[in-house]
C-alpha positions in Angstrom: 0.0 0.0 0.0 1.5 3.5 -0.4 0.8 5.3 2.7 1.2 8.9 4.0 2.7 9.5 7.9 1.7 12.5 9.9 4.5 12.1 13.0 6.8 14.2 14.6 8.4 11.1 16.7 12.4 11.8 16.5 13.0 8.4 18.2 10.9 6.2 16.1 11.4 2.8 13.3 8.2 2.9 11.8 9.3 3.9 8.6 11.8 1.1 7.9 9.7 -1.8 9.4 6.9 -0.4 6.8 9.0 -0.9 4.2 10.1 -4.0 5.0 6.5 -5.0 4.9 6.0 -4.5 1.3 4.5 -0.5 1.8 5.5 2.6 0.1 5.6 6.2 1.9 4.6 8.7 0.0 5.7 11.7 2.0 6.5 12.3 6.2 4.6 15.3 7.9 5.3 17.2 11.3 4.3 20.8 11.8 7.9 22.0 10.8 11.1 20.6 10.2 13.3 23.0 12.4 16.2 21.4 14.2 17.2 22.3 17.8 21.1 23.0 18.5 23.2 19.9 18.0 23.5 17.7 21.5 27.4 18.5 21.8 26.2 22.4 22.3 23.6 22.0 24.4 25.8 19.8 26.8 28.2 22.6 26.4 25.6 25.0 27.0 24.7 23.3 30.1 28.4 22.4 31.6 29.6 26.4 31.2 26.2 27.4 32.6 26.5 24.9 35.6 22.8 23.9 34.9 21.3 20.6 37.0 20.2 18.5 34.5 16.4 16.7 34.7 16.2 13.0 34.4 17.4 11.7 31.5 14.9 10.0 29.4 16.8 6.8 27.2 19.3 7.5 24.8 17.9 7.6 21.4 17.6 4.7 19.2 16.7 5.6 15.8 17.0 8.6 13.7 13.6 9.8 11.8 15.5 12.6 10.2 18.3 11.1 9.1 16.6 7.6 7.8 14.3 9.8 5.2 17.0 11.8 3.9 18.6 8.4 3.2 15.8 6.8 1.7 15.1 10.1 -0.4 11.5 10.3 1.0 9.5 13.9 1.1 9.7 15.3 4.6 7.0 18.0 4.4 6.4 21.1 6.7 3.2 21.3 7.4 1.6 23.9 9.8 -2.2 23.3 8.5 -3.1 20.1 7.5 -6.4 21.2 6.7 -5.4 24.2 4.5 -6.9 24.0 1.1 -3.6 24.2 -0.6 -2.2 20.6 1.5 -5.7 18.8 0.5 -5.0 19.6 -3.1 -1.2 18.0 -2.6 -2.5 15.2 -0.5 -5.1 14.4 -3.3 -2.4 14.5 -5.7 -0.1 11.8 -4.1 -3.0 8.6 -4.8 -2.1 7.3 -1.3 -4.4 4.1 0.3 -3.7 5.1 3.7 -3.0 7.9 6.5 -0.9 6.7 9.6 -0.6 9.8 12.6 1.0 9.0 15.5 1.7 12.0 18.2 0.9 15.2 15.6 -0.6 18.1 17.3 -3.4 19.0 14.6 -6.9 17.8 14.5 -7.9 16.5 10.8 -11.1 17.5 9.8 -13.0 16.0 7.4 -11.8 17.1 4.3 -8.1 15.3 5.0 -9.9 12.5 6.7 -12.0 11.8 3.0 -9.0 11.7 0.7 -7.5 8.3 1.6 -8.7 5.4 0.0 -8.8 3.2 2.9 -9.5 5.5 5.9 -6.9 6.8 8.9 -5.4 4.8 11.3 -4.3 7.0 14.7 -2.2 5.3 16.9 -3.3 6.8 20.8 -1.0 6.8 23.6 -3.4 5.4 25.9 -6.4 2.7 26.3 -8.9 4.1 24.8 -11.7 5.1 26.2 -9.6 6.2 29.0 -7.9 8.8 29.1 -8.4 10.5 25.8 -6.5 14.0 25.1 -3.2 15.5 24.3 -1.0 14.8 27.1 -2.3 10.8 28.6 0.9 9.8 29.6 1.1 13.1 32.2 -2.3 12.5 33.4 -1.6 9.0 33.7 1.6 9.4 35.7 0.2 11.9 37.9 -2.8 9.6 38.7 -1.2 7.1 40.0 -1.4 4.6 37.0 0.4 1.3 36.9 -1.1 0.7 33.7 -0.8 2.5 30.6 -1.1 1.5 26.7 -1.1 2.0 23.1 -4.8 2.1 20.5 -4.6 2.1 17.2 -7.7 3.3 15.8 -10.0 4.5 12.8 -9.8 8.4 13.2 -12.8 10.6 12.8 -13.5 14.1 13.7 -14.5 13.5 17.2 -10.9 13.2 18.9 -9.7 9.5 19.7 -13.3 8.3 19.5 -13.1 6.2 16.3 -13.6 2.3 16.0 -10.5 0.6 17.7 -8.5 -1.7 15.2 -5.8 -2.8 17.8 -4.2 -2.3 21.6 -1.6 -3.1 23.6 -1.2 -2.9 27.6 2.3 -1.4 29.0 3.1 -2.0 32.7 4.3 1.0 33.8 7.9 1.0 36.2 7.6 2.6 39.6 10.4 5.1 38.9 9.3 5.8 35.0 9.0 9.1 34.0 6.9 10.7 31.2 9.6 10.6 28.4 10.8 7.1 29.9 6.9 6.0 29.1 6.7 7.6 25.9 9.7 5.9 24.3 8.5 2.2 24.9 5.0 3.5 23.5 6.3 4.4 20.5 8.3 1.6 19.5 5.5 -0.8 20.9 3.5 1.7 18.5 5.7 0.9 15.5 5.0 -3.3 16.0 0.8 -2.5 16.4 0.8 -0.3 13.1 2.8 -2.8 11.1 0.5 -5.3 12.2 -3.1 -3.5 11.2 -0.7 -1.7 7.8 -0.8 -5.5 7.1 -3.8 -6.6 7.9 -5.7 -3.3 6.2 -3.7 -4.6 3.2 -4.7 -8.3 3.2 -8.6 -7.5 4.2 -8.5 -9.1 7.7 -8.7 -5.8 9.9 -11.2 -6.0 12.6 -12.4 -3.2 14.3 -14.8 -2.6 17.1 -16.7 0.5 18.4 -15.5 2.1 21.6 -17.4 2.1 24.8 -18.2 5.8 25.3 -19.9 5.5 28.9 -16.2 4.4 29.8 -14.7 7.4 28.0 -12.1 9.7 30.0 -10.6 12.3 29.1 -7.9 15.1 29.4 -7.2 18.3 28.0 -3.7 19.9 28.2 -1.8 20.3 31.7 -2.3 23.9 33.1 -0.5 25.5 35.5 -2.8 24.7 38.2 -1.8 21.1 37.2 1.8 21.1 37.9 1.7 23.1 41.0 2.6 20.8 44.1 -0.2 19.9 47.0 2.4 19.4 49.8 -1.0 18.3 51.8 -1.3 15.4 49.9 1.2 12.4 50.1 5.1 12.1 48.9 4.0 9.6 46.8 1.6 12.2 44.9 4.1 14.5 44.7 6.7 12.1 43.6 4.6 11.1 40.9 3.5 14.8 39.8 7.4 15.1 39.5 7.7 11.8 37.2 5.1 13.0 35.3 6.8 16.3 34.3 10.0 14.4 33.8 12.5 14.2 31.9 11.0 17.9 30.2 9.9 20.0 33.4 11.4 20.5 36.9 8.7 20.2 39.5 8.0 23.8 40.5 7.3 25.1 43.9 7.1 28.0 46.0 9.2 29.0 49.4 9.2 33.0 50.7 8.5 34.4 47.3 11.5 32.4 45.6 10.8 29.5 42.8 12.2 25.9 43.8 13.3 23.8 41.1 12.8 20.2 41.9 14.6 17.9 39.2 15.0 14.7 41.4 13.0 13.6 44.5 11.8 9.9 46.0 8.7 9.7 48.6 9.2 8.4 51.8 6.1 6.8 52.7 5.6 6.0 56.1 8.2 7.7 57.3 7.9 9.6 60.7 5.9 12.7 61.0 7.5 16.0 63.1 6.4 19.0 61.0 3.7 20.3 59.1 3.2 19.9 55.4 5.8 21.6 53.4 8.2 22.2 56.2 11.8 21.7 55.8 12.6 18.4 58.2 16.6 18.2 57.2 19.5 19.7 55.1 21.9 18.6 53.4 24.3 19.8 50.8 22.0 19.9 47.7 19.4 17.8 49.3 16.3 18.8 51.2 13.7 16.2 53.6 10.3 18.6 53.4 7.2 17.3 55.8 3.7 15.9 53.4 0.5 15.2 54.5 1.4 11.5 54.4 5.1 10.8 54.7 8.2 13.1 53.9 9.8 13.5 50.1 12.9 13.6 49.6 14.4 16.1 47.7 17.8 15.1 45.6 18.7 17.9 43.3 17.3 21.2 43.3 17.7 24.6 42.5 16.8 28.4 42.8 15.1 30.4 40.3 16.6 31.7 37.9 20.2 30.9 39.6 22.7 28.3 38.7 26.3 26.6 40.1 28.0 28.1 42.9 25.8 31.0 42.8 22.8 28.7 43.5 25.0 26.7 46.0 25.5 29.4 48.0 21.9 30.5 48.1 20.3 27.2 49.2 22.4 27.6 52.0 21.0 30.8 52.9 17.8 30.7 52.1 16.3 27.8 52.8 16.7 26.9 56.7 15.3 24.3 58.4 11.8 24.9 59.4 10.8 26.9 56.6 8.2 25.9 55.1 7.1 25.6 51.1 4.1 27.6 50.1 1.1 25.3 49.8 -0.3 27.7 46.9 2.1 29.3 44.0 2.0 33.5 44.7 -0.9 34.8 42.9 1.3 36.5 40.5 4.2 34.1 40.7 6.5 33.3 37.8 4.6 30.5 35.0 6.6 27.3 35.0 8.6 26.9 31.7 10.7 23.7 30.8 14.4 23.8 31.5 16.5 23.8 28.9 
């Protein structure tokens, strides 16, 4: 079949295992094609800076970019799918079928009419549950040990179409977001092949999803990411994963902004001070009081300081007994990712 991808997965084999299966692709489309500073420099960037670095999601396996330029196929900017000018090029490439996986535009039905044999989108999540933009923050943050992968039919209502396949994924105690997202993917890659194939050979099942068991979750506000130091370490340890390896975990002590990039819960653990309070102190390290046990704070830092400068200032401004803010300032500073 000769297919058309919508995908702007760096870290991702789909395109050779399609090929390998006998398919053709037409063209690859993200939103734009813009490459970030090479590694080296931002590592560079980082080390002169003195910058704590987030958790590390896995190393990279596979290079989209690079693989296409190799195999001479189209990669097309595209920041309107459903512009009038992209339906006329999509019409013109004869393709049998659309594969998206993690693009951040809604096909309407124009797009959704022109391939022969439909759209498959492959969801980050079980569907029903947990429908939306960002599943694999909601899910961490929830508590999930569960989380998956749905190919299905796509239709204008968002990740509501007929499901054609699925896949569970335990997910690790310690995973983070990014962590998460990389085994989806690739497990993502094996359930496309396998309904590609089956689309192609006339065996595709599908079945309708059970709406009354439909959840779903827009994208994460700031209200979202803000810490509840009255709930447990283990809720805040897994807001934290959740963020990870992208986001620090942001929180708020005597007007200053607390940037949390490695933390573990300790559940259980004895109970002398009132949510939020500082317990003990160590060089870079910090034991703050929850409603239900302590957490553990590994590597942190103060906004916007970094190395010795920041060193020095945990020292000074963050004594025992102080205690984090249990709401951000009302016109505190908006979390960003850390570079």
């Amino acid at each position: 079949m000769r297919l058309l991808v919508f995908s702007q997965i760096a870290d991702w084999d789909f395109g050779p295992r399609l090929k390998a299966s006998g398919h053709d692709i037409a063209a690859w489309v993200r939103p734009t094609w813009e490459q970030g500073p090479p590694q080296a420099v931002s590592s560079i960037r980082t080390t002169i800076l003195s910058r704590p670095k987030p958790i590390q999601t896995r190393q990279p396996r596979f290079d989209t970019r690079t693989w296409l330029d190799h195999e001479k196929i189209p990669r097309i900017p595209c920041p309107n799918v459903n512009a009038p000018q992209f339906i006329e090029y999509v019409k013109g490439l004869n393709i049998d079928l659309i594969v998206a996986c993690i693009f951040p535009q809604i096909l309407k039905t124009a797009i959704l009419q022109i391939p022969r044999l439909g759209v498959f989108n492959c969801h980050p999540s079980l569907l029903p549950r947990y429908g939306g933009p960002e599943p694999g923050f909601w899910m961490l943050k929830n508590g999930e040990s569960v989380a998956g992968i749905t190919v299905h039919m796509m239709t204008e209502k968002i990740d509501a179409g007929d499901i054609v396949a699925q896949q569970e994924l335990i997910i690790g105690e310690n995973e983070n977001a990014g962590e998460l997202l990389q085994r989806q993917h690739y497990a993502a890659a094996t359930l496309l092949i396998e309904a590609v194939n089956a689309m192609a050979q006339g065996t595709l099942t599908r079945r309708p999803q059970n709406i009354a068991e439909r959840s779903y979750f827009g994208k994460k506000k700031v209200a979202d990411t803000t810490p509840d130091w009255n709930g447990s370490a283990r809720q805040m340890y897994n807001l934290l994963r959740a963020l990870q390896p992208d986001e620090p975990l942001i929180a708020y002590l005597n007007g200053h902004t607390i940037k949390i990039f490695d933390a573990r819960p300790q559940e259980g653990s004895a109970s002398w001070g009132v949510p939020g309070e500082i317990l003990t102190k160590q060089s870079g390290k910090l034991l703050v009081q929850t409603g239900n046990g302590c957490l553990e704070i590994r590597s942190y830092e103060i906004g916007p300081y970094h190395g010795w400068i920041n060193r020095t200032l945990q020292e000074l401004l963050l004594p025992l007994g102080s205690r984090f803010d249990l709401a951000p300032p009302a016109t505190g500073p908006t979390p960003k990712a850390v570079p």
